[in-house]
C-alpha positions in Angstrom: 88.7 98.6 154.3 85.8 99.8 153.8 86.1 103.8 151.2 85.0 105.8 154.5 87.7 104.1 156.6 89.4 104.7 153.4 89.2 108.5 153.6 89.2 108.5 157.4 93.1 106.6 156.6 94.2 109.4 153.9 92.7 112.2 155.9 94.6 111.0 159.3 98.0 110.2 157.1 97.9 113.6 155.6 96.8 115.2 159.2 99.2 114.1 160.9 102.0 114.2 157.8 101.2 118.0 157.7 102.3 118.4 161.6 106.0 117.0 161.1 107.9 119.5 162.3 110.4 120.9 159.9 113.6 118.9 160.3 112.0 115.5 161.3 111.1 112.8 160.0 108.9 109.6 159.9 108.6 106.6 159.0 106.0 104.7 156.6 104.8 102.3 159.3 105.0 105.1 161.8 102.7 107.4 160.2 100.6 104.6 159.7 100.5 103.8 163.0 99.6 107.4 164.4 96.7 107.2 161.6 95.2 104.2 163.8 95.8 102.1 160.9 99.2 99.7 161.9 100.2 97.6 159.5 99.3 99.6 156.7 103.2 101.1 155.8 102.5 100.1 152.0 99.5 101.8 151.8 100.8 105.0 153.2 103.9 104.6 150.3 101.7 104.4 147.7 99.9 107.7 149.0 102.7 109.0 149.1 103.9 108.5 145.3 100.7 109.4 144.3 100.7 113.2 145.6 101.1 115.5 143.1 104.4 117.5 142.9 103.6 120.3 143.7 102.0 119.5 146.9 102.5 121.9 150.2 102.3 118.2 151.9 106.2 117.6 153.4 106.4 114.1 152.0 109.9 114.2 151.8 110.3 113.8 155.7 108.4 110.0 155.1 111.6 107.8 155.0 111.7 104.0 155.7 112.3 102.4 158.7 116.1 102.2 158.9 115.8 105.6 158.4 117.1 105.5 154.4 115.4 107.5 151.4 112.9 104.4 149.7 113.5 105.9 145.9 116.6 104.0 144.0 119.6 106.3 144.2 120.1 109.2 141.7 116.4 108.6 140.5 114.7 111.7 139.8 112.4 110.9 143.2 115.5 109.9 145.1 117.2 114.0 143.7 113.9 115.2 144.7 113.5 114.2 148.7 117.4 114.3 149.1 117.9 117.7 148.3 114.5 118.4 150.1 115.9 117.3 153.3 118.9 118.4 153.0 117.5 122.2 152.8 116.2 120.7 156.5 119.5 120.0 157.8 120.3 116.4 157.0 123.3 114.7 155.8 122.5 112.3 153.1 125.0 109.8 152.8 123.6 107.1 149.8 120.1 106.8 150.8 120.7 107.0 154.7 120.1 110.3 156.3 123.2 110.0 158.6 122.6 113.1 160.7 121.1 116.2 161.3 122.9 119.8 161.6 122.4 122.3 163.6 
């Protein structure tokens, strides 16, 4: 990739990452997807765990495809998204968000 397809990629990821309604989620590949970038699930990861904590960015709705938090279980990461989604509504069984209330 060339660095403007680069920033065209990060500026579509974040776009589109900003627009998850509260109480959804996506996945890696997904996201990457709707960036026009398939394929590139890693890529959007490693954005991910490279935003700075205290972004507004809802990175804590970007889960995996099976629908589990990615971050080993108790980590401080893991702590982080689960209670983060939680606040949204989800039940977090391990690292599977099992379902959402109402």
């Amino acid at each position: 990739m060339t660095n403007q397809a680069i920033d065209n990629f990060k500026s579509q990821v974040f776009l589109i990452l900003n627009n998850v309604p509260r109480g959804e989620c996506i996945a890696y590949g997904e996201l990457a997807a709707l960036a026009g970038f398939p394929n590139h699930a890693r890529q959007v990861g490693a954005m991910m765990k490279n935003l700075p904590k205290d972004t507004n960015l809802p990175w804590h709705r970007v889960v995996n495809a099976r629908k589990r938090i990615s971050f080993p279980e108790n980590t401080e990461g893991y702590l982080r998204q689960k209670e983060k989604l939680e606040q949204e509504g989800w039940v977090i069984i391990g690292t599977k968000l099992a379902m959402k209330t109402d």
